[in-house]
N, C-alpha and C positions, 0 to 999 in steps of 0.2 A: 092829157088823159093818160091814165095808166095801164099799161100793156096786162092780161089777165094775168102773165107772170109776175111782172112784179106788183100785182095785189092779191096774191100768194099771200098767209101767212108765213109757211115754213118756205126755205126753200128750195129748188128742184136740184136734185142731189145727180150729180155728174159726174162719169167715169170717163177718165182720159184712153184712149188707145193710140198711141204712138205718140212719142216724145221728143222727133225730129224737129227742126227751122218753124216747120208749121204749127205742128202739134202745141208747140211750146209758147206761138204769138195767140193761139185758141186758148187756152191752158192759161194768160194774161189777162184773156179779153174777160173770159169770165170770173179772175179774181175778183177784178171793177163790176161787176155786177153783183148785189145784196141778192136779188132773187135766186140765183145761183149759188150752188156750196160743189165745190172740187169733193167727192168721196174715192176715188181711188183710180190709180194711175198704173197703166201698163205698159212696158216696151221690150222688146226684143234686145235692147244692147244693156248687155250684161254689166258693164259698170256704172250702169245708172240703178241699180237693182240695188232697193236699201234707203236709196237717199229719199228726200223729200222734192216734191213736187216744187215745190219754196227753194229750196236749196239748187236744184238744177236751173230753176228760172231767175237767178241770183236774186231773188228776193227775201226779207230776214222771216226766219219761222215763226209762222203765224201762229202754230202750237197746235195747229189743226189740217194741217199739209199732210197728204195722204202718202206714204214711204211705194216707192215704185215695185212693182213685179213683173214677174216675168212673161206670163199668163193670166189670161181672165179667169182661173180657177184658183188662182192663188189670192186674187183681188177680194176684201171685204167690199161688196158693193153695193149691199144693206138694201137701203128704200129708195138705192138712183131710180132717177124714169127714164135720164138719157146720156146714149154713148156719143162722144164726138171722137169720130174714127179721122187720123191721121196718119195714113201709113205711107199707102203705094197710089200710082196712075193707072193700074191696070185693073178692071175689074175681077179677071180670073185669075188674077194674084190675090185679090184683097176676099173672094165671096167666100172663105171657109172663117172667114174672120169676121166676117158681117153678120155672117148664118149663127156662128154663136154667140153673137152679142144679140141679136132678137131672140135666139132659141132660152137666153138667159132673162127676156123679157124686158126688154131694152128698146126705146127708139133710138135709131141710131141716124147720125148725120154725118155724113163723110165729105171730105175734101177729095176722095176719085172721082179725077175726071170723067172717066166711063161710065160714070152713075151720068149722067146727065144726054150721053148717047151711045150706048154700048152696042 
């Protein structure tokens, strides 16, 4: 049977936030998924700023690999519905980054530990 996602027509348009170890096996997980579309990608380390999402996860360009930025203000991130936040372990490291990824009207799903018991 199929998940309501993937009997989706279109599909659900996803913005990466951090581009670390983690980020980058999440950033994979949902190439492999059709119901899923990668729309734009952020991180803090400056030389990843420019390249493609494809291109840092050494995969060949897709032609539709969203180019990284530095900021969620910089991000085209159109008609996503969801953020997959991969950054920090610490909640009061990561909530100025959560708080504008929903204030941008975003679900966001994060890999902080502290979400789970903070």
């Amino acid at each position: 049977m199929l998940s309501v996602v993937e009997r989706r027509l279109d599909p659900v348009g996803v913005v990466h936030f951090g581009l670390g170890p983690i980020g980058l096996m999440v950033a994979e997980l949902v190439s492999e998924r059709p119901a899923l579309r990668s729309r734009a990608a952020i991180d803090v380390d400056q030389r990843l700023h420019g390249r493609t999402l494809d291109e840092i996860a050494g995969k060949s360009n897709s032609g539709s690999s969203p180019r990284v930025v530095g900021k969620l203000s910089d991000a085209e991130i159109g008609n996503s519905a969801v953020a997959l936040h991969c950054t920090r372990s610490s909640l009061q490291a990561v909530m100025p980054q959560l708080l504008e990824l929903v204030d941008a009207g975003l679900n966001v799903v994060s890999t902080c530990e502290e979400l789970s018991f903070p």
